[in-house]
N, C-alpha and C positions, 0 to 999 in steps of 0.2 A: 698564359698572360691574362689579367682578369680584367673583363670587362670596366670596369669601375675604379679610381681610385681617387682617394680623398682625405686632401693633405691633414696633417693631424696643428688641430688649431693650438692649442699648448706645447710647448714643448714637455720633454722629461724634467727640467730641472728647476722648474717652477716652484715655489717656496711660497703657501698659506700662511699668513700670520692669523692667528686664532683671537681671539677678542680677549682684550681686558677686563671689561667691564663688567663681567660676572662674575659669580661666586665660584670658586674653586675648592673644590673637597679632596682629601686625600681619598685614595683608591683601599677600600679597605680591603679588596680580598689579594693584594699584593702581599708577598710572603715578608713577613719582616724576619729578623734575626733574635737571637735568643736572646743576647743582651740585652735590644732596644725595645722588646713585646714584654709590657707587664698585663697585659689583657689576658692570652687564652697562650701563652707560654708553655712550650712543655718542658718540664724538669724533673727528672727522673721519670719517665714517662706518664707522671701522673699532672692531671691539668689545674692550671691556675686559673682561682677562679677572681675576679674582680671583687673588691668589697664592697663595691655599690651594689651588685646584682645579686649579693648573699643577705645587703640591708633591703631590698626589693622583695626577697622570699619573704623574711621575719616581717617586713611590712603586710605580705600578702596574706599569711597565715595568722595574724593579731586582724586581718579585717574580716577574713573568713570564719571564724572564729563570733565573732563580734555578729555577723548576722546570721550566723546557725543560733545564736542566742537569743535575736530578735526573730527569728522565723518561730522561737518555741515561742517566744511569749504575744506573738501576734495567733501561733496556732488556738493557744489557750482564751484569749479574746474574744475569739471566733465562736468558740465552741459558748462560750457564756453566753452571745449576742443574738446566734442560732438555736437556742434551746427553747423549744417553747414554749416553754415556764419562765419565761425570762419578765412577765410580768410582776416582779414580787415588790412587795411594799416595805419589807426590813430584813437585813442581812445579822444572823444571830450570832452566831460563833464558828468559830471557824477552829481545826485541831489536827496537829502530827503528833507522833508518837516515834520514837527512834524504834525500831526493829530488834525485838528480843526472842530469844529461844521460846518455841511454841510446844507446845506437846503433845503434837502430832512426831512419830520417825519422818514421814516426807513428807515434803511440803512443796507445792506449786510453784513453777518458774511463770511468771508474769507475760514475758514477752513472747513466750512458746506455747501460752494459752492463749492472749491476744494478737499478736504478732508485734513485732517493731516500730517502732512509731517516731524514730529519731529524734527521741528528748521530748518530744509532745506530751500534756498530763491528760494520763484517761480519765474521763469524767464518768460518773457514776451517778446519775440524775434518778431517786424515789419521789415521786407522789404520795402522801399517806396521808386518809384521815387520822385528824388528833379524839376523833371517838372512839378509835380502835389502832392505840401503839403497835406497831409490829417489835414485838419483843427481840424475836430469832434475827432481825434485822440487826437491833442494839447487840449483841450477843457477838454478830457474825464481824461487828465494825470493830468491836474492840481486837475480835483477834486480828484482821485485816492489817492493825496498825501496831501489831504484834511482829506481822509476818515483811510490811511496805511502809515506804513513805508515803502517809496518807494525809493530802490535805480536806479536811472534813469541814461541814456549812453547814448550818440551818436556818432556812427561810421561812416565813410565813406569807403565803396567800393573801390575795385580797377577797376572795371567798370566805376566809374561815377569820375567826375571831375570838378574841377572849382564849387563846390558848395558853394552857396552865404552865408556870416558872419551870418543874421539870423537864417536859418536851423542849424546852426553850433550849435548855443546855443538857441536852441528854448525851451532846459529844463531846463535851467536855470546853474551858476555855479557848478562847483565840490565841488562836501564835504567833508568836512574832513576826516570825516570815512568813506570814500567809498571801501576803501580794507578790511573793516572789515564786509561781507558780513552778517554775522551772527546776525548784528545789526538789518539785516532789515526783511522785511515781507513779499515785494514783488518786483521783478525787471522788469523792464524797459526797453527796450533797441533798441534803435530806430537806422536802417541800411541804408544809402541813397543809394541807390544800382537801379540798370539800372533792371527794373523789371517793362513789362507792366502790373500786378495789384498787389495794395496792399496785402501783404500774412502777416500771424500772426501763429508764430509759439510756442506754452504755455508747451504741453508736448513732447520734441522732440523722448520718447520712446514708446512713449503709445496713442500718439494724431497726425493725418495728419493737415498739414497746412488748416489754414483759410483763404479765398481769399474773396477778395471784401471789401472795406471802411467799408460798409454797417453790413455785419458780422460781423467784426472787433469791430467794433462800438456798437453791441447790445453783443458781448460778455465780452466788459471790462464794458458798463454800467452796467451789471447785479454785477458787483462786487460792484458797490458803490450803486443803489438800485433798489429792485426787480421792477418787471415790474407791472405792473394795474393788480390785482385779479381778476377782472371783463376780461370774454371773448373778450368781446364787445370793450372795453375799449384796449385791450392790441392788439386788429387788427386794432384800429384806429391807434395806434402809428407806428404800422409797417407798415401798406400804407401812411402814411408821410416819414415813413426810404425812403421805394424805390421810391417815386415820387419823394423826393428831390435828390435823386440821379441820378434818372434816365431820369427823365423829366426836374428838374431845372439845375443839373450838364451836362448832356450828352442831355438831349433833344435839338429839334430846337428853332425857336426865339416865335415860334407861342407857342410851347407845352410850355415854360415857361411863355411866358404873362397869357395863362390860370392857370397856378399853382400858379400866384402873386393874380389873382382873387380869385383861392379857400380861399388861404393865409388869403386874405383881410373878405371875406365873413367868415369866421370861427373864424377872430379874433374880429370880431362885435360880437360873441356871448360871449366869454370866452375870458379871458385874455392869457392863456396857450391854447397849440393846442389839449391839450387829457388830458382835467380834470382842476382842482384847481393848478396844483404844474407842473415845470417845469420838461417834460421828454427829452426821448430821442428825441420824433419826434420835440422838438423846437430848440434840440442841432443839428443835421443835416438841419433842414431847414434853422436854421442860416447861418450857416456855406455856403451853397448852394446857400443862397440868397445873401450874399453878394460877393462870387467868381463870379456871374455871370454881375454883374454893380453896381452903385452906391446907396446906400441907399435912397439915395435924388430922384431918380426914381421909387422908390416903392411907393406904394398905403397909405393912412393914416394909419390905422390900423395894419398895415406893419412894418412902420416908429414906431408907437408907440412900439411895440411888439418890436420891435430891440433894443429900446432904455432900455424896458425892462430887458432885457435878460443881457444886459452890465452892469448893474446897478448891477448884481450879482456876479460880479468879477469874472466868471470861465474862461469868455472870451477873458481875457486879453491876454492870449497867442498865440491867435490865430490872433490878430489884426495887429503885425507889418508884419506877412505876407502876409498880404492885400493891405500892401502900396507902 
């Protein structure tokens, strides 16, 4: 018998009435029937899908879409407003070129030398005095926009002045779409600025400037095609980079007569100076050989190899600033 007990103050059969005056929802995880569900029905066991929430996807992907397009051209912004050369006093010309068969057999994947950049345009920022064109540069641009969509610039300094109509437009006319950055692949952008050596500046957060012609030069060739597999092969090309540089450009009158002879004796063997196919070391020797006198003064073999080399039209650009 339990000590306690305590009468039950409700009875069982008590009836709550629930309030009106709210909002009342239907219960959505109640099962409906297959006639009455046009939401998420199954028929044939395959599921229906609402056309609001199918017009909700193609809404979501027209807006994702729409700011992966403003992220490139906010990236591209960026990088013009971050450049430290951003000081410039007039904007020259700007230039693409659609991508045509080059004449190298391979040629460079872009995104697997620099890596992936989700639609961002790589900038390509030179410094160069206008007392000393870098030729191999003009040379290396045209194929460039040979091989990529290349939007191309030329500015001038507020250092430098009186720079001559060629340098002006040494890249060629403005294009039409040049404010629509996102079109292109890779940029361009050439500075004539009071600067004793050429500087190349590619990532201005991640990467210190590049100095010298020379470097300059074997880093944009690499973008249009790789260098000789062969050890041997790929150090003969780099002691033509620096002798042309150093001995035919900046050397005396004696240390370039003997570089016209190595010149001559090397192109008795081979047509090209390092291999079957045009590298870099015959884009720099060019280039060197003709800033330093007249073609009609070089050696046969010289002469012939010169004539060569124009025949393949990358050189055109570099020519009226010879004259």
């Amino acid at each position: 018998m339990p000590m306690y007990q305590v009468k039950p103050v409700f009875g069982d059969d008590i009836k709550t009435d629930l309030p009106t005056c709210m909002y009342k929802l239907p219960n959505i995880h109640a099962q409906r029937s297959a006639s009455g569900c046009s939401e998420h029905a199954l028929q044939n066991g395959t599921e229906v899908v609402d056309p609001a929430f199918r017009d909700l996807e193609v809404r979501q992907d027209k807006i994702m879409r729409r700011l992966y397009e403003l992220k490139a051209a906010v990236d591209g912004l960026a990088k013009t407003v971050t450049t430290p050369d951003a000081d410039l006093d007039q904007t020259v010309t700007s230039l693409s070129q659609s991508p045509t068969a080059t004449s190298f057999r391979g040629t460079a994947d872009l995104d697997s030398l620099l890596g992936k950049d989700l639609g961002a345009l790589r900038d390509i920022v030179i410094n160069a005095n206008p007392a000393r064109p870098p030729l191999t540069l003009l040379v290396l641009h045209a194929m460039l926009c040979q091989r990529y969509r290349v939007l191309s610039s030329v500015h001038v300094h507020s250092s430098v002045s009186g720079v001559p109509a060629q340098l002006l437009s040494c890249l060629g006319p403005r294009h039409a779409d040049s404010y629509v950055r996102q079109r292109f692949q890779l940029g361009f952008t050439l500075i004539w600025k009071d600067v004793s050596k050429l500087q190349m500046k590619f990532s201005i957060q991640n990467m210190c400037p590049i100095e010298g012609e020379a470097n300059v030069a074997r880093f944009l060739f690499r973008l249009v095609a790789p260098y000789p597999s062969d050890p041997a092969l790929a150090t003969l090309v780099d002691s033509w980079v620096d002798t042309a540089f150093f001995q035919l450009a900046e050397g005396s009158a004696k240390e370039r007569s003997a570089v016209l002879r190595a010149l001559n004796g090397a192109l008795g063997r081979d047509p090209w100076l390092a291999g079957p196919e045009l590298s870099l070391a015959d884009i720099a020797c060019y280039c060197c050989v003709l800033q330093t006198g007249p073609a009609a003064s070089s050696p046969a073999n010289v002469q012939r190899w010169l004539k060569a080399c124009e025949n393949l039209g990358h050189f055109g650009p570099a020519n009226p600033l010879l004259q």
